[in-house]
LUMLO-236406 format. One record per residue: residue in one letter; x, y, z negated of N, C-alpha, C, O in turn. Coordinates in steps of 0.05 Angstrom, whole numbers, plus 5000, padded with zeros to 4 digits. Layout:
REM residues N
AXYZXYZXYZXYZ
...
//
This chain:
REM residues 62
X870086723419870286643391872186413389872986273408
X872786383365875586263361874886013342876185803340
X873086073333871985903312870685613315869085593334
X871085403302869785133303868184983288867685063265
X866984753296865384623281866384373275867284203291
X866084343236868484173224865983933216863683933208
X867383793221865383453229866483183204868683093204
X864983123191866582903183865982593196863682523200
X868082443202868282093215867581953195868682043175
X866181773191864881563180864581313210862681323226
X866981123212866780953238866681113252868381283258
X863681073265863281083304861481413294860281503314
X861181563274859481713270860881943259862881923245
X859682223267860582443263858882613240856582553246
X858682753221857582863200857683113200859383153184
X856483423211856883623219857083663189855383563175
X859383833177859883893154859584183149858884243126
X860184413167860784683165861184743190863184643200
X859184923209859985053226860485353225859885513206
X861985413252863085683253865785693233866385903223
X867285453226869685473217872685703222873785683244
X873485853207875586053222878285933211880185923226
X878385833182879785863161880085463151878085333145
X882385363152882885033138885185123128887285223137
X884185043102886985073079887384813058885784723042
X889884733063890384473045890184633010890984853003
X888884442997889084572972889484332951887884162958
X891084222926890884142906888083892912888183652916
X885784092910882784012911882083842935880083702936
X883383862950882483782981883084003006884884173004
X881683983026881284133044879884423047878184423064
X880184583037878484803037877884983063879485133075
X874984913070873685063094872285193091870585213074
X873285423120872485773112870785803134871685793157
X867585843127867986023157866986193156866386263134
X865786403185866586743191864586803175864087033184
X862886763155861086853143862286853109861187013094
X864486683099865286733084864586523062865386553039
X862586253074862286023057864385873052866385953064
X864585703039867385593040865085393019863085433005
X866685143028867384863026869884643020870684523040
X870784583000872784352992872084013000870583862987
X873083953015872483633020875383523015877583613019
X874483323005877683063001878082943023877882693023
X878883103049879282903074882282943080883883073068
X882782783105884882953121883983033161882482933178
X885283183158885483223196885983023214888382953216
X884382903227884382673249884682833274886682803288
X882882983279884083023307882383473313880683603302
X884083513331883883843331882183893352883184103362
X879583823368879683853394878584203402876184253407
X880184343401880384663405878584733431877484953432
X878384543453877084663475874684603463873184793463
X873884413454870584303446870584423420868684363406
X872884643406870884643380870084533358868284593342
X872284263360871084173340873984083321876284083329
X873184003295875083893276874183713272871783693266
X876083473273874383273259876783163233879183173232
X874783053217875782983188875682693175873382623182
X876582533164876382323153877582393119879282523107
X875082163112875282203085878682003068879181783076
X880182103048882082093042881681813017883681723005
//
């Protein structure tokens, strides 16, 4: 599986926001997150860091 789990940073702290992520699309609105089930989620963050072997996205708020 290809898919990740999108986290938001607050400091020293991580905020599990949406797992099983497939899909990050910049939008107008914010960030729009997709995942394989077809939920989707808009947050006002940006991309801090990608870590693809762990799976994870992490996000900070904008």
């Amino acid at each position: 599986m290809c898919e990740a789990n999108a986290y938001l940073r607050e400091g020293d702290k991580e905020e599990l926001i949406l797992e099983s992520v497939d899909r990050v699309v910049p939008t107008e609105e914010g960030l729009l997150l997709e995942d394989i089930f077809g939920r989707r989620k808009i947050i006002r963050a940006v991309v801090k860091e990608l870590a693809l072997v762990d799976h994870k996205i992490i996000l900070e708020r904008q």
